[in-house]
PASEBA-1860 file (N, C-alpha, C; in nm, 3 decimals):
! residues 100
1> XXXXXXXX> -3.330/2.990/0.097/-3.294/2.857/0.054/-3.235/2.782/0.173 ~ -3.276/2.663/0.208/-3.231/2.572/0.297/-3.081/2.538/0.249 ~ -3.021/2.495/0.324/-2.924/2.428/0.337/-2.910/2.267/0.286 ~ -2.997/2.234/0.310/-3.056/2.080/0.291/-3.126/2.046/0.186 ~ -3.157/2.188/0.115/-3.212/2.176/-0.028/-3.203/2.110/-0.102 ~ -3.183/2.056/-0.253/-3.097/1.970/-0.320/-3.053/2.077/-0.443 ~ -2.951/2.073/-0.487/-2.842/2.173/-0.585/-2.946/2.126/-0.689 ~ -2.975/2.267/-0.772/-3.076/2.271/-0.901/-3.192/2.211/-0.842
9> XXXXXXXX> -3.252/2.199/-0.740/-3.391/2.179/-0.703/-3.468/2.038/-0.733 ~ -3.349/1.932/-0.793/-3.452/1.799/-0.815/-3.402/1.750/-0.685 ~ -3.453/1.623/-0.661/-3.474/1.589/-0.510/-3.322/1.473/-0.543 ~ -3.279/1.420/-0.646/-3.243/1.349/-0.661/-3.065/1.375/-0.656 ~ -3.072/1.522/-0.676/-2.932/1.601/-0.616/-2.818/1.566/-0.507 ~ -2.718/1.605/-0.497/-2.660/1.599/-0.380/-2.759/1.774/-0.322 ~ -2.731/1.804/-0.168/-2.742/1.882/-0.107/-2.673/1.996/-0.100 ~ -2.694/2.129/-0.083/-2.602/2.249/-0.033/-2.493/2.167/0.109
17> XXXXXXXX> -2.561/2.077/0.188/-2.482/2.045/0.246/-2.405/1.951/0.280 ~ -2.431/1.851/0.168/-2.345/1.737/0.074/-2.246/1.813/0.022 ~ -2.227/1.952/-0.064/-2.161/1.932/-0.113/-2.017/2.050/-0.040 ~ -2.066/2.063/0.093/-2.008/2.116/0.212/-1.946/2.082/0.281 ~ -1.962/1.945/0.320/-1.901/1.837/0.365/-1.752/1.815/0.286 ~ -1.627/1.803/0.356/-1.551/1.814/0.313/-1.468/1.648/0.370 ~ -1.352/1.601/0.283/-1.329/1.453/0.300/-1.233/1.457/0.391 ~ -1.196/1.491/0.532/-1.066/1.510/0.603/-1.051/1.420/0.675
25> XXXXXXXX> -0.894/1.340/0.658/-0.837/1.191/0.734/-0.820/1.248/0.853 ~ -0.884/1.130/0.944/-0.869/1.108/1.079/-0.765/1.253/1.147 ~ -0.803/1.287/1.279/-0.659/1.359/1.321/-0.544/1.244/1.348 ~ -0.580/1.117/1.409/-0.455/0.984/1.394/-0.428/0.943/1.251 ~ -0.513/1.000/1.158/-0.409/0.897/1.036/-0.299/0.930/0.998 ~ -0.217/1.046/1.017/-0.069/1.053/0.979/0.012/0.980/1.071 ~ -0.045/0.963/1.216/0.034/0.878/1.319/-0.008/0.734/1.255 ~ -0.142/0.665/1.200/-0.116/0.560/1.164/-0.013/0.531/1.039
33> XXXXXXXX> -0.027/0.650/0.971/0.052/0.589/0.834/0.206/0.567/0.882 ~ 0.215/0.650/0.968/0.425/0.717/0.977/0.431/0.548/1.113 ~ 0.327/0.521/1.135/0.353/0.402/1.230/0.370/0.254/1.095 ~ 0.276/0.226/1.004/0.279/0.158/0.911/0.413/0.161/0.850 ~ 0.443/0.275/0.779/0.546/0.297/0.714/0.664/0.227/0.791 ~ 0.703/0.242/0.924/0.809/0.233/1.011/0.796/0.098/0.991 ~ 0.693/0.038/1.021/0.674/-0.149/1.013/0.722/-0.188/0.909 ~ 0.661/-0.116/0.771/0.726/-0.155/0.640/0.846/-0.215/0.669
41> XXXXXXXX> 0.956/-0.028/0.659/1.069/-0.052/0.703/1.160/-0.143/0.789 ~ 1.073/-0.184/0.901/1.137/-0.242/0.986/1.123/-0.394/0.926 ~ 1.023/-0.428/0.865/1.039/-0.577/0.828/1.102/-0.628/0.706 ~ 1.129/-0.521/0.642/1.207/-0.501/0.529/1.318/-0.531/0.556 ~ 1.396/-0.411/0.629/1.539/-0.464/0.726/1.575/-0.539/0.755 ~ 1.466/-0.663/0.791/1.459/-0.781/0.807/1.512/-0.894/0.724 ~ 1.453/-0.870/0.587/1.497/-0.972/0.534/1.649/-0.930/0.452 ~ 1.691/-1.045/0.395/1.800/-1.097/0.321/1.812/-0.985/0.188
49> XXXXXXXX> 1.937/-0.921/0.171/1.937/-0.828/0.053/1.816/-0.854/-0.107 ~ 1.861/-1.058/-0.077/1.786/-1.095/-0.249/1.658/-1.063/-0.196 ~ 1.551/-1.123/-0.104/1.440/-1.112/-0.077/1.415/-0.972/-0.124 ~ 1.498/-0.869/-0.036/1.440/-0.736/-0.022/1.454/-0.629/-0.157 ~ 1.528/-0.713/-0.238/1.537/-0.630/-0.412/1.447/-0.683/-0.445 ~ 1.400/-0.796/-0.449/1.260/-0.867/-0.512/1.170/-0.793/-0.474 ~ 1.110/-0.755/-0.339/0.994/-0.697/-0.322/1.007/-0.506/-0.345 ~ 1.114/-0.482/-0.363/1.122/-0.330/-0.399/1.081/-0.346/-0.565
57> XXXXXXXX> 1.141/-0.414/-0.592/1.072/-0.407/-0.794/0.932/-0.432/-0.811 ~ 0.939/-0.547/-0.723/0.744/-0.604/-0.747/0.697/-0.474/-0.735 ~ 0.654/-0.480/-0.577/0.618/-0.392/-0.526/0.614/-0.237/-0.506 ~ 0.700/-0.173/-0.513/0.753/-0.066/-0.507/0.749/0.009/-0.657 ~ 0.842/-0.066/-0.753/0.859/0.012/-0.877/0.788/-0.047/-0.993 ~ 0.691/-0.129/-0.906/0.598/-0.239/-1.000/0.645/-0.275/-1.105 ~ 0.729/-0.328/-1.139/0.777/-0.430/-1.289/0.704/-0.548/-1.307 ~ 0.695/-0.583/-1.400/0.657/-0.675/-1.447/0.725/-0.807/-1.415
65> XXXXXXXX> 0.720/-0.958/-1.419/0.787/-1.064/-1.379/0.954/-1.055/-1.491 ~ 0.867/-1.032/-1.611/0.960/-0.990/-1.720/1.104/-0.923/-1.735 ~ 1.031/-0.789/-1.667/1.141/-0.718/-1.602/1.275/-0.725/-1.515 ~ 1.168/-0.786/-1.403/1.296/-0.837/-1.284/1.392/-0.921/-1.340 ~ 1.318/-0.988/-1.458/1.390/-1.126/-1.478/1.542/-1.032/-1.533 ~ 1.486/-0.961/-1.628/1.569/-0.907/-1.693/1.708/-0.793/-1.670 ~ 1.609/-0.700/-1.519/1.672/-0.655/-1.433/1.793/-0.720/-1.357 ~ 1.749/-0.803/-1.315/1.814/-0.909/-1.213/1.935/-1.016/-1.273
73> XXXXXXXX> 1.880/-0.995/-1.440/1.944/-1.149/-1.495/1.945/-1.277/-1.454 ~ 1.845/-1.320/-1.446/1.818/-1.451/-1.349/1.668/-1.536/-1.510 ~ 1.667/-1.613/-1.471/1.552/-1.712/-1.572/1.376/-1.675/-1.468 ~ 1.321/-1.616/-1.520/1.163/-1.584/-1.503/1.133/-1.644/-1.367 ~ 1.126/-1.789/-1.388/1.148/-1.885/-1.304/1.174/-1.863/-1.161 ~ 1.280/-1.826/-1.149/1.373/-1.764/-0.998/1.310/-1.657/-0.999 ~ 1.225/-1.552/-1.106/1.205/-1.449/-0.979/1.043/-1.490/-0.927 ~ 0.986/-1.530/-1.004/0.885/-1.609/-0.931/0.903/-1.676/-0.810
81> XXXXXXXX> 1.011/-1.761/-0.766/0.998/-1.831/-0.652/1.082/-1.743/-0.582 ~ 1.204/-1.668/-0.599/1.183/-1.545/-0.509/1.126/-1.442/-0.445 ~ 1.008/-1.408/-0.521/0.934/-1.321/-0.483/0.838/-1.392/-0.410 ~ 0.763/-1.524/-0.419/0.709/-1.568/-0.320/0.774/-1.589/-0.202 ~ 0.930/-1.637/-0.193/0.983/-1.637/-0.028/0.942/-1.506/-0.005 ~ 1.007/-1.423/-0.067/0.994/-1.296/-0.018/0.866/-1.218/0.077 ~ 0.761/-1.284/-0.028/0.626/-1.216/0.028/0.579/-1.289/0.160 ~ 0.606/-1.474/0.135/0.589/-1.493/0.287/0.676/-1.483/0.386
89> XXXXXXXX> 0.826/-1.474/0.367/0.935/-1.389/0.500/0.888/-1.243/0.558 ~ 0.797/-1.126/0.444/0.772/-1.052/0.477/0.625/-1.046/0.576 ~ 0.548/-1.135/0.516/0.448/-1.149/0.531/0.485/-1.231/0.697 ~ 0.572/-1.282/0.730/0.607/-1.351/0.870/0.642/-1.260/0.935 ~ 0.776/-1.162/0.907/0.791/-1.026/0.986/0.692/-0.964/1.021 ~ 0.615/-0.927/0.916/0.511/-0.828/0.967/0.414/-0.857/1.102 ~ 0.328/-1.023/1.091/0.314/-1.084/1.165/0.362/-1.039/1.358 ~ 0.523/-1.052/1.308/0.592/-1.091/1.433/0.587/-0.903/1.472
97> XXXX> 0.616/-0.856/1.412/0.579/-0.664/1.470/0.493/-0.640/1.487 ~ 0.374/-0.738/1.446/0.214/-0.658/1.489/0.172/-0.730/1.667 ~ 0.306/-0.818/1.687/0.245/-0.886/1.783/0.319/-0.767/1.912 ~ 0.415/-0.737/1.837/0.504/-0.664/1.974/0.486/-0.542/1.958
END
């Protein structure tokens, strides 16, 4: 039997060596992620305590708008327009670390 065969013999199969092939990340992707991650962090650091509780709930512990509101005690309202500063202050940090 070939290698290149197709599993159960229709042509329409994956291969003995399709299914050999194994899915392994980059040898750099743990250096890209632990480099990402650090950016996270670092632009996070960045912003203002309120900004940076806004985008840990969104984001992070995914709540709902509902939630935060409720979390936070604030009117729906405010966390909506908080979480947008938020995303573009973050969204500006990040920016400014990808340049340096």
């Amino acid at each position: 039997m070939e290698v290149s065969a197709p599993v159960g013999g229709d042509g329409d199969k994956p291969s003995i060596v399709d299914l050999m092939e194994l899915d392994f990340p980059p040898p750099d992707a743990a250096l890209d992620d632990e480099e990402r991650d650090r950016k996270v962090q670092q632009a996070l650091e960045g912003l203002s305590p309120t900004m940076r509780e806004i985008l840990l709930l969104a984001y992070f512990q995914r709540l709902t708008y509902a939630q935060m509101a409720e979390d936070l005690q604030v009117p729906l309202g405010t966390v909506k327009s908080r979480l947008h500063a938020a995303v573009a202050a973050f969204a500006k940090r990040w920016q400014a670390l990808d340049r340096s």
